[in-house]
C-alpha positions as a Markdown table, in Angstrom:
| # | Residue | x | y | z |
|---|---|---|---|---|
| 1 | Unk | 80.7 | -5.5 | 40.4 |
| 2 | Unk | 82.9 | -8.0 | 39.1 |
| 3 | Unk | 81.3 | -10.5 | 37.5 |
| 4 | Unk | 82.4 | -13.6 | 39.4 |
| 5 | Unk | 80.3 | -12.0 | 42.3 |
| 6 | Unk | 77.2 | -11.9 | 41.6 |
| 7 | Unk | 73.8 | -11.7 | 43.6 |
| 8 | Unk | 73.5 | -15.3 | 43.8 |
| 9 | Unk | 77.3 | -16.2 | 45.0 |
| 10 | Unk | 77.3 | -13.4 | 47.8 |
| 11 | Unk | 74.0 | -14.9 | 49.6 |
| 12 | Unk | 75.1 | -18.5 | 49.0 |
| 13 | Unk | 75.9 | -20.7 | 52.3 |
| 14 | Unk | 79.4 | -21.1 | 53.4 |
| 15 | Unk | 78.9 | -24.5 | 53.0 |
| 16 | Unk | 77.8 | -24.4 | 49.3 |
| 17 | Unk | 81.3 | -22.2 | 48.3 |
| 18 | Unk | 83.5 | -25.1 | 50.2 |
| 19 | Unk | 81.9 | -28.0 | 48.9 |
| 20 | Unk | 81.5 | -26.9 | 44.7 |
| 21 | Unk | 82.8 | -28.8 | 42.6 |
| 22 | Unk | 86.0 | -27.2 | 41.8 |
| 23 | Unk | 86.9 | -27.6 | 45.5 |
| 24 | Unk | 85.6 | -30.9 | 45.7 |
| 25 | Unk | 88.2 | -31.9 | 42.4 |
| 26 | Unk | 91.3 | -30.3 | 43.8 |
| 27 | Unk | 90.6 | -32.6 | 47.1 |
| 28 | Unk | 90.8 | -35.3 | 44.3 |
| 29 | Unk | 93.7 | -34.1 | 43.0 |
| 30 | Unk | 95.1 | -33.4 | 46.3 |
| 31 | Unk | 94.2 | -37.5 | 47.3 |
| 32 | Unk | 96.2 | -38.2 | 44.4 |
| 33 | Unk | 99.2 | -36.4 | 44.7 |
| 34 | Unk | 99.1 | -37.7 | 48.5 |
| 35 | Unk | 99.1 | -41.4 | 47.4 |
| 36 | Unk | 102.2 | -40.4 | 44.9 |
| 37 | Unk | 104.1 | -38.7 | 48.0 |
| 38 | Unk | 103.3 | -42.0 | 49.6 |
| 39 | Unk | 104.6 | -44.6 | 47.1 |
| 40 | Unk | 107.5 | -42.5 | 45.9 |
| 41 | Unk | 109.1 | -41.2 | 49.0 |
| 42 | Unk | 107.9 | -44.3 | 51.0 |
| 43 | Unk | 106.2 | -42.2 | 53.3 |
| 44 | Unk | 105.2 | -43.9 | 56.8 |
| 45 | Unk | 101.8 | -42.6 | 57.9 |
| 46 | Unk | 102.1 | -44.2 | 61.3 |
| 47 | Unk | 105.5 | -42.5 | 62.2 |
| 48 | Unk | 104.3 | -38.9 | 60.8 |
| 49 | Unk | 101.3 | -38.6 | 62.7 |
| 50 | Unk | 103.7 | -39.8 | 65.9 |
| 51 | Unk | 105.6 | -37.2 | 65.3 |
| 52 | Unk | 103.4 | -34.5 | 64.7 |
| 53 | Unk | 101.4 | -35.3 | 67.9 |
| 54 | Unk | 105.0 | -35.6 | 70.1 |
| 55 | Unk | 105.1 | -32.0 | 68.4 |
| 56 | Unk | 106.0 | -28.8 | 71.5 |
| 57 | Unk | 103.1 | -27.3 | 71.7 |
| 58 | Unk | 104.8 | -24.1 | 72.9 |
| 59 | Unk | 106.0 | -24.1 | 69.5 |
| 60 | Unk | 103.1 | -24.4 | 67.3 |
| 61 | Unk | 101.3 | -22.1 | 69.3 |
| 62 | Unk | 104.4 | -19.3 | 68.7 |
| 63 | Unk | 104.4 | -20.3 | 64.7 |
| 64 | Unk | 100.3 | -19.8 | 64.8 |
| 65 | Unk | 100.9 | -16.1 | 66.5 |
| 66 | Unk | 104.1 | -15.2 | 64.4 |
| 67 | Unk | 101.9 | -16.4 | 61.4 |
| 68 | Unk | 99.1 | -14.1 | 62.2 |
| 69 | Unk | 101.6 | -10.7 | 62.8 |
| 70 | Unk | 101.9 | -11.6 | 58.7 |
| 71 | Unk | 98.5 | -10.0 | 57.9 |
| 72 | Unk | 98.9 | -6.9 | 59.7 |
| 73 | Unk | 102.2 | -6.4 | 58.2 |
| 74 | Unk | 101.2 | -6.7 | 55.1 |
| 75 | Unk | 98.2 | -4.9 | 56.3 |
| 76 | Unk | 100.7 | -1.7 | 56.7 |
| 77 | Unk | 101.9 | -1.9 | 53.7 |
| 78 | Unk | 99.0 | -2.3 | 51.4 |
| 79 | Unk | 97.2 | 0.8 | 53.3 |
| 80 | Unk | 100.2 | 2.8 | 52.3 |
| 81 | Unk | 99.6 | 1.8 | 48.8 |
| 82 | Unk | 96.1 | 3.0 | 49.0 |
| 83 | Unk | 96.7 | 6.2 | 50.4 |
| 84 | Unk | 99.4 | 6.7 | 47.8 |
| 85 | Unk | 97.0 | 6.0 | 45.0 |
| 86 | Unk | 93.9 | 7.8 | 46.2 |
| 87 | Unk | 95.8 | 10.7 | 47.2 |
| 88 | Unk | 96.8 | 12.5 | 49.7 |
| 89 | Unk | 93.1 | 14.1 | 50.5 |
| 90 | Unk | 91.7 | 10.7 | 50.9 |
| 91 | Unk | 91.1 | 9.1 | 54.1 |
| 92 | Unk | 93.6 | 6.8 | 54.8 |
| 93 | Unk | 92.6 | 3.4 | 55.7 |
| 94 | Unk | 92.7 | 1.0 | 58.4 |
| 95 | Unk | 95.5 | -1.3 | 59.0 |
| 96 | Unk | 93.8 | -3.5 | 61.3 |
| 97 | Unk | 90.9 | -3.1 | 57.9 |
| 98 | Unk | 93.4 | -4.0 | 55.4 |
| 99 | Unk | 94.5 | -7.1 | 57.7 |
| 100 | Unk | 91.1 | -8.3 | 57.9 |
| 101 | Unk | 90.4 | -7.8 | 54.0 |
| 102 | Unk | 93.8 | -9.5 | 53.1 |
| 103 | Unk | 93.0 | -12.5 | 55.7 |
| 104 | Unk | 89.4 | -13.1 | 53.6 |
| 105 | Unk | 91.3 | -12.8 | 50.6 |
| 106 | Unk | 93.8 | -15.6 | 51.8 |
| 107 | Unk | 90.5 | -17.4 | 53.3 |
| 108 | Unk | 89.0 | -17.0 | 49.5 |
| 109 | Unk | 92.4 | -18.5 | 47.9 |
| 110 | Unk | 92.0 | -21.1 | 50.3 |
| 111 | Unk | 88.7 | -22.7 | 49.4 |
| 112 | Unk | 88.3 | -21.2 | 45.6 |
| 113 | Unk | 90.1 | -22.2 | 42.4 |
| 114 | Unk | 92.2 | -19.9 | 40.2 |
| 115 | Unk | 93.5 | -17.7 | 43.4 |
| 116 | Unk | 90.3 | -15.3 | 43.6 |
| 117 | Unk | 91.5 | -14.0 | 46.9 |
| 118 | Unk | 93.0 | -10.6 | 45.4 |
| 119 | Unk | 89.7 | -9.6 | 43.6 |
| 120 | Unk | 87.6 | -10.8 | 46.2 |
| 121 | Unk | 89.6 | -8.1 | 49.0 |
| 122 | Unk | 89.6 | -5.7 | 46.2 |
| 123 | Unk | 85.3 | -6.1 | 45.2 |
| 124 | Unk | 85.3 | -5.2 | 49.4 |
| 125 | Unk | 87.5 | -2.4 | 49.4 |
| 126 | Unk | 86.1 | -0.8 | 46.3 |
| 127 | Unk | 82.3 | -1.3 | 47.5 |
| 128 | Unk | 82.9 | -0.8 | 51.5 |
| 129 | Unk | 84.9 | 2.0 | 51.0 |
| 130 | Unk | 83.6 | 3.4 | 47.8 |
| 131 | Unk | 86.6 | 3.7 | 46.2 |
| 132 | Unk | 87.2 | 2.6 | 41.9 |
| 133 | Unk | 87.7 | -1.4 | 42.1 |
| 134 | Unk | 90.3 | -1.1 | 38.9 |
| 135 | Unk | 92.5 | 1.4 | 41.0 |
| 136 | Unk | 92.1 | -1.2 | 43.9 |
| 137 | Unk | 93.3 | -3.9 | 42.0 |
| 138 | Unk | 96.5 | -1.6 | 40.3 |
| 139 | Unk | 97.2 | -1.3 | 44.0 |
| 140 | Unk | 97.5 | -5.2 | 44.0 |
| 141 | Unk | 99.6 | -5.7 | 41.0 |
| 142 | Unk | 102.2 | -3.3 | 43.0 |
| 143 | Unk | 102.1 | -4.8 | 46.3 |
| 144 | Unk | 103.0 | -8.5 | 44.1 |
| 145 | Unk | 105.4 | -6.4 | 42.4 |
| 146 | Unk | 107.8 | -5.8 | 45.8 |
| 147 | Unk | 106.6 | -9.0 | 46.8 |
| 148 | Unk | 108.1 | -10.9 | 44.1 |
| 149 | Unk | 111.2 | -8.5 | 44.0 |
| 150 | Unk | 112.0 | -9.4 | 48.3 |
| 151 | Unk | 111.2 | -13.0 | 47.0 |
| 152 | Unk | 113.7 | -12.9 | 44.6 |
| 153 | Unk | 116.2 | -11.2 | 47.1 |
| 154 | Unk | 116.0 | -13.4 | 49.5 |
| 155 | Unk | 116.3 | -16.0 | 47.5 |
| 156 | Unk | 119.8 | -15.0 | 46.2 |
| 157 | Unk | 120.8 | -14.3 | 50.0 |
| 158 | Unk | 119.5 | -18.2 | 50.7 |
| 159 | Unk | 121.3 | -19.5 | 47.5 |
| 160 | Unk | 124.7 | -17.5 | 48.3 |
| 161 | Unk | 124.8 | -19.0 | 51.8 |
| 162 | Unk | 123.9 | -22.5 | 51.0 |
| 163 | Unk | 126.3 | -22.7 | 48.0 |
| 164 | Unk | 129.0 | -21.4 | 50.1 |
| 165 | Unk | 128.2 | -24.6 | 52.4 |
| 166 | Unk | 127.3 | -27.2 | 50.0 |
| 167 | Unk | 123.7 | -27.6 | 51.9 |
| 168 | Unk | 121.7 | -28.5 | 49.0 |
| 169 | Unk | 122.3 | -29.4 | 45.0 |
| 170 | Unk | 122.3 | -26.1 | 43.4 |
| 171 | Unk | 120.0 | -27.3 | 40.5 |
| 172 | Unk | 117.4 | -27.4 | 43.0 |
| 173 | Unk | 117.8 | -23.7 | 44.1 |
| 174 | Unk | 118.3 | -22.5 | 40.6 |
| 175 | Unk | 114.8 | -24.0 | 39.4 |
| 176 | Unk | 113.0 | -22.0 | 42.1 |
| 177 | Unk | 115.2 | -18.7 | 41.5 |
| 178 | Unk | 114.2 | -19.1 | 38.0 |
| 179 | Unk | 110.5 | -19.2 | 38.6 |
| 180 | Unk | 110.7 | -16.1 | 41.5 |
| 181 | Unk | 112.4 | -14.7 | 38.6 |
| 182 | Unk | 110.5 | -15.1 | 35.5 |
| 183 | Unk | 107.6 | -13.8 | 38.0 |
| 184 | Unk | 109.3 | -10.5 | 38.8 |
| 185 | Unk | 110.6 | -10.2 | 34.8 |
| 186 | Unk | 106.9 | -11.1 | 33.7 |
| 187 | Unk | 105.5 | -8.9 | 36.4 |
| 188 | Unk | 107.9 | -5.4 | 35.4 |
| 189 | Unk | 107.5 | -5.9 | 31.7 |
| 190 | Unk | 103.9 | -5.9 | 31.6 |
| 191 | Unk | 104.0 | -2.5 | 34.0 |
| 192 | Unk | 106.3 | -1.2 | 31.3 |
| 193 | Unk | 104.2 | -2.1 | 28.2 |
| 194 | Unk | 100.9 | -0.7 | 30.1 |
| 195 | Unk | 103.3 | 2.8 | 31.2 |
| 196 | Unk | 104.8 | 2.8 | 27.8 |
| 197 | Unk | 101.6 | 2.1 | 25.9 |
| 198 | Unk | 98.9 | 4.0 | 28.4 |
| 199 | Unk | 97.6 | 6.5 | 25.6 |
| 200 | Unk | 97.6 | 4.1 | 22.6 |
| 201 | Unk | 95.8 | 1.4 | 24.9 |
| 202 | Unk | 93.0 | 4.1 | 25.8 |
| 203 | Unk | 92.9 | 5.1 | 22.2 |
| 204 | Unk | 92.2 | 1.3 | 21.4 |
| 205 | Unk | 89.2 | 0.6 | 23.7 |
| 206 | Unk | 85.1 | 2.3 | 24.3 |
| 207 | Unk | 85.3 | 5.0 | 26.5 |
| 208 | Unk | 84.0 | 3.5 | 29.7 |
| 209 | Unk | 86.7 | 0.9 | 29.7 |
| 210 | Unk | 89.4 | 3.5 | 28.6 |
| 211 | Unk | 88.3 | 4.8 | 32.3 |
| 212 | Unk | 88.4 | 2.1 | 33.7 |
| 213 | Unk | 92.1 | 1.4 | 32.2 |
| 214 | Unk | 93.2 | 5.1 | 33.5 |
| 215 | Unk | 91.9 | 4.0 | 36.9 |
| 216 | Unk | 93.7 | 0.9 | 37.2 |
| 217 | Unk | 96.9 | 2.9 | 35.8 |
| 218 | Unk | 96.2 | 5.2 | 38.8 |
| 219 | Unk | 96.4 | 2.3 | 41.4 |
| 220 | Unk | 100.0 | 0.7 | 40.3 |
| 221 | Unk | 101.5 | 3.7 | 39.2 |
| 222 | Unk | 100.4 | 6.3 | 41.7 |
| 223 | Unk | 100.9 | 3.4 | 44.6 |
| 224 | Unk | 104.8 | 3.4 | 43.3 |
| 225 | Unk | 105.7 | 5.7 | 46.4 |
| 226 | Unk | 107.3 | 5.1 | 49.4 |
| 227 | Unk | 109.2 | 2.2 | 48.3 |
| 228 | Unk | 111.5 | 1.8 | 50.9 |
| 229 | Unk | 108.5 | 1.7 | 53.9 |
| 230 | Unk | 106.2 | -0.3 | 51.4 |
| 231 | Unk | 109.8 | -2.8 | 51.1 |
| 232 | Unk | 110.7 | -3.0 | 55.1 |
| 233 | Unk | 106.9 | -3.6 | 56.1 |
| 234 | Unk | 106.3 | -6.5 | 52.9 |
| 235 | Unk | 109.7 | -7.8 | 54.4 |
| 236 | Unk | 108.7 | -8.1 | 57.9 |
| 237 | Unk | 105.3 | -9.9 | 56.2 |
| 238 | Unk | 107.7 | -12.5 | 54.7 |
| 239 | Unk | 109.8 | -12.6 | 57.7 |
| 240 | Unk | 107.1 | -13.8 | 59.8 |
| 241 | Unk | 106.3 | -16.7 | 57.3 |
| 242 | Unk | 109.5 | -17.8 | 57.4 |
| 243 | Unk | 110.0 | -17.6 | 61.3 |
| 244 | Unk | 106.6 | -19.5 | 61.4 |
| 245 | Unk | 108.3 | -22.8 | 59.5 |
| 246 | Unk | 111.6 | -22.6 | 61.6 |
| 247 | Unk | 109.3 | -22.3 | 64.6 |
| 248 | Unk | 107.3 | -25.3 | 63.2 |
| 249 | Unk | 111.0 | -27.2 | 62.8 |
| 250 | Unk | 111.9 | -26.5 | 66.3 |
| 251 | Unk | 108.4 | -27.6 | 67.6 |
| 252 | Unk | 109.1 | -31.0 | 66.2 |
| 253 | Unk | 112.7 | -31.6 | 67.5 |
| 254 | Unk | 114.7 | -30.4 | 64.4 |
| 255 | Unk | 117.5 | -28.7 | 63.3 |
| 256 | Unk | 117.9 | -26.8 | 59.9 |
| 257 | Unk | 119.9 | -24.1 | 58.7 |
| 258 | Unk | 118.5 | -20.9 | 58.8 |
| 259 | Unk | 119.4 | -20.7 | 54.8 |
| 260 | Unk | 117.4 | -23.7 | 53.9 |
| 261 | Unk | 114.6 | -22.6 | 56.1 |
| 262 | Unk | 114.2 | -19.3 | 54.0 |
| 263 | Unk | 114.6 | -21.2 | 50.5 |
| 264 | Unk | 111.8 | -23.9 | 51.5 |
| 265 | Unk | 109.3 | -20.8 | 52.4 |
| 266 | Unk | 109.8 | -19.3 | 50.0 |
| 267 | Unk | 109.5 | -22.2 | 47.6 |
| 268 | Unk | 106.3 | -23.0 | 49.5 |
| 269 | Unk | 104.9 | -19.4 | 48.6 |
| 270 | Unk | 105.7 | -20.5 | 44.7 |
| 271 | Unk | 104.2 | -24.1 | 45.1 |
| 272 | Unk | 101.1 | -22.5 | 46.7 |
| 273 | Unk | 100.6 | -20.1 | 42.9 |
| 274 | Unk | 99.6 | -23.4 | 41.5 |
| 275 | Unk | 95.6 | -22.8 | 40.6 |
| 276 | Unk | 93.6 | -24.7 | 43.1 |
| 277 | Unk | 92.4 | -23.9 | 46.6 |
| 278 | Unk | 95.8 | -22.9 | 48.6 |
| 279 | Unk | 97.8 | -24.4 | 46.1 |
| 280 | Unk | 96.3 | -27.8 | 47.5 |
| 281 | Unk | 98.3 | -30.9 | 46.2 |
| 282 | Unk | 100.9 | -29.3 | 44.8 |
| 283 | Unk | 102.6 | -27.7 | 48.0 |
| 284 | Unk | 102.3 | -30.6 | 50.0 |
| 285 | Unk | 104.3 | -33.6 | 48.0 |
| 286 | Unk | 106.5 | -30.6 | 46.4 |
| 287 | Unk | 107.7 | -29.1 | 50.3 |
| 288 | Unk | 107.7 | -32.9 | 50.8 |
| 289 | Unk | 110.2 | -33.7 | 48.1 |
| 290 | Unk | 112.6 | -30.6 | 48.5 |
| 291 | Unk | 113.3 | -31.6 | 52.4 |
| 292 | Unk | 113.7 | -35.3 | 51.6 |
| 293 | Unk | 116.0 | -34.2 | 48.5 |
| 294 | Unk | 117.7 | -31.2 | 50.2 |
| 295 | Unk | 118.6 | -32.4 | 53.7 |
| 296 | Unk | 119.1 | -35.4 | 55.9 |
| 297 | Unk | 115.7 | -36.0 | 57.0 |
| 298 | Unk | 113.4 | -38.7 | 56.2 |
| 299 | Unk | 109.9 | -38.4 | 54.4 |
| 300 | Unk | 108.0 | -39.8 | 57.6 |
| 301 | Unk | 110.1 | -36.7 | 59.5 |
| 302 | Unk | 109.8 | -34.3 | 56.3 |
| 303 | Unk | 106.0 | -35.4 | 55.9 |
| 304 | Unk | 105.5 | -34.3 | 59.6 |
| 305 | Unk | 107.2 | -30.6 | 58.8 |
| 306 | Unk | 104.8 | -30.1 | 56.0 |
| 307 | Unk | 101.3 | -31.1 | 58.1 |
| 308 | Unk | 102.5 | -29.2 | 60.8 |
| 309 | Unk | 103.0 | -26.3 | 58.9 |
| 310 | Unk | 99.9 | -26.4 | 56.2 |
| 311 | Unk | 97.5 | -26.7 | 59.3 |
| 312 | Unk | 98.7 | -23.3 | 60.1 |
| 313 | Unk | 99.1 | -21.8 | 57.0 |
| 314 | Unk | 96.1 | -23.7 | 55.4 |
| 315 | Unk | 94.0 | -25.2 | 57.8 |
| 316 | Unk | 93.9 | -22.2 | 60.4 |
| 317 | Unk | 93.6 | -19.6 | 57.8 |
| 318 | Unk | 90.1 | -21.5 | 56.4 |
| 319 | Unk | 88.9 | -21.6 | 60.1 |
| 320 | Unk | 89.3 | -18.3 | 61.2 |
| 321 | Unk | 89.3 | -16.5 | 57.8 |
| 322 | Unk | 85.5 | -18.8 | 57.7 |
| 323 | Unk | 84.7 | -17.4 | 61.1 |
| 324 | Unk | 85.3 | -13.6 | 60.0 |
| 325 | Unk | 83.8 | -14.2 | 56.5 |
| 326 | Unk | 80.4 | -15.4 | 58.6 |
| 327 | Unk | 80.8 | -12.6 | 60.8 |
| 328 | Unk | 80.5 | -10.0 | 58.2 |
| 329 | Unk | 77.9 | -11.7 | 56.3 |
| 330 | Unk | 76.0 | -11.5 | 59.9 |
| 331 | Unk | 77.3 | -7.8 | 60.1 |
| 332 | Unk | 77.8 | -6.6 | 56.8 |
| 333 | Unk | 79.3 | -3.2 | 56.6 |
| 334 | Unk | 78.3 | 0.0 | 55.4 |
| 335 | Unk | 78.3 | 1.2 | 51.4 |
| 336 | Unk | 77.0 | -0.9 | 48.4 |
| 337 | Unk | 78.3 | -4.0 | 49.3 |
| 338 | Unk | 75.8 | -4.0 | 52.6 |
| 339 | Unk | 73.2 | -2.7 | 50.0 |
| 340 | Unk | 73.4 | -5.7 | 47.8 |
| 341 | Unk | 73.4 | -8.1 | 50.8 |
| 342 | Unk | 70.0 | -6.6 | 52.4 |
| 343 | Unk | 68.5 | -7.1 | 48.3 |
| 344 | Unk | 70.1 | -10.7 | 47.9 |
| 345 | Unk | 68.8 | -11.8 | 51.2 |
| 346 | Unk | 64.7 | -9.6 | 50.1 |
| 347 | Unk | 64.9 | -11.6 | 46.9 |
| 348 | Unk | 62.2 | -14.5 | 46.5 |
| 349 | Unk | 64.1 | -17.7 | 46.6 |
């Protein structure tokens, strides 16, 4: 079991794991960058919250459902990465199951520090479904692999457009293609230093980590199938997030181009990388700053975009992704994770 869940963490309250102390300093941090948003970009409180409450409600209800098709698209696609790395004999899983995992591993991102979210849907998988947590996780390091790559695609097809019409100062789009990029680059030539190194790094370590390595090779090689169905159902995912912030645009009266639209999701996605719960405090004055510097509007207006948006991307995903994280500790499921539950909870306190 990995050792960031232990005993101890899996019985502890909800309540406990939302107000530790990490949590409780990146609200800090978030305060803080809120009062620099404030002061810098002179940001009216008073006309933002009038504007997000004059907000269609038709609107924001669409954006929460289009948000929500995002999990059981990439649902699809990382159940096709598991079958491809467990084999073709192997039971192939649930979408609807992926779905749930990856929404508790976005609900785990969103109150924990250092983006946990990944190992925490990969510690279910392995011990609900009995299968090796390092091949799990190799599945995970492919599925941000095509991530990054459609990231970085579709921020060329943004760029191109924009550029063409002079909608933004290109030094902005180039710093965020050069982040997706140096992701994607970091991303392929650690793959290739792991493929081209696999029987020199197995002849460096003990022998039960050497099988643990093999197993993790396993899941992001073996899971390298199928590209072009893993590609259209990860594009669809991103798709939705981006229909979900021109929805949120539309809801409040607004008109942007569709280019700009993609490049501020997409720059969201990167802000939100940032090591604290949901990327707290940096997305917020960062979205913030590129709509004020990018377009016409004004912060109060800009401001309003951004709550609107991170109380469905953020807020919604810590109340229902909490309500199903209860549920399951109510219900847990079958395997060794249920087993260690039932001992955690028969332990003396």
């Amino acid at each position: 079991m990995p050792g960031f869940l232990n005993r101890r963490s899996v019985s502890a309250p909800l309540w406990r794991r939302v107000l530790s102390v990490p949590t409780l300093v990146s609200l800090t941090l978030a305060l803080g960058f809120l009062s620099f948003l404030i002061f810098r970009f002179d940001v009216d409180l008073g006309k933002t919250w009038a504007l997000v409450r004059d907000a269609n409600i038709g609107y924001v209800a669409a954006a929460v459902a289009v948000h929500y098709t995002n999990f059981l698209f990439r649902g699809i696609s990382w159940s096709i990465l598991l079958r491809n790395a467990e084999g073709r004999n192997a039971s192939a899983p649930g979408v609807f199951y992926c779905a749930e995992l990856i929404l508790l591993g976005w609900f785990t991102n969103s109150v924990a520090w250092m983006r946990l979210g990944d190992a925490y849907r990969a510690y279910l998988y392995s011990n609900e479904q009995r299968a090796p947590f390092p091949l799990v996780m190799g599945t995970i390091v492919t599925e941000r692999l095509v991530g990054t790559a459609l990231v970085v695609l579709l921020l060329l097809v943004s760029l191109s457009y924009s550029i063409g019409g002079r909608q933004f100062p290109p030094q902005s789009a180039w710093t965020v293609l050069g982040i997706a990029v140096a992701l994607f680059a970091a991303l392929v030539l650690g793959l290739l230093v792991l493929i081209g190194l696999e029987g020199r790094i197995k002849g460096w370590l003990p022998a039960r980590v050497a099988r643990h390595y093999e197993s993790f090779h396993q899941g992001y090689l073996g899971s390298l199938r199928q590209i072009p169905w893993l590609a259209f159902w990860a594009l669809l995912g991103w798709l939705a997030e981006i229909a979900r912030l021109y929805l949120v645009i539309l809801a409040l009266g607004l008109e942007l181009s569709l280019a700009l639209v993609v490049f501020i999701t997409l720059a969201n996605s990167l802000l939100s990388l940032v090591p604290t719960p949901g990327g707290l405090g940096a997305v917020e004055p960062g979205v913030t700053g590129l709509l004020v510097r990018l377009t016409q509007l004004t912060a109060p207006v800009a401001g309003a975009v951004v709550l609107v948006d991170r109380a469905i991307s953020y807020l919604s995903v810590i109340i229902f992704g909490g309500l199903l994280f209860l549920a399951r500790q109510a219900h847990p499921r079958g395997g060794r994770g249920a087993r260690i539950l039932e001992a955690a909870e028969e332990e003396p306190s």
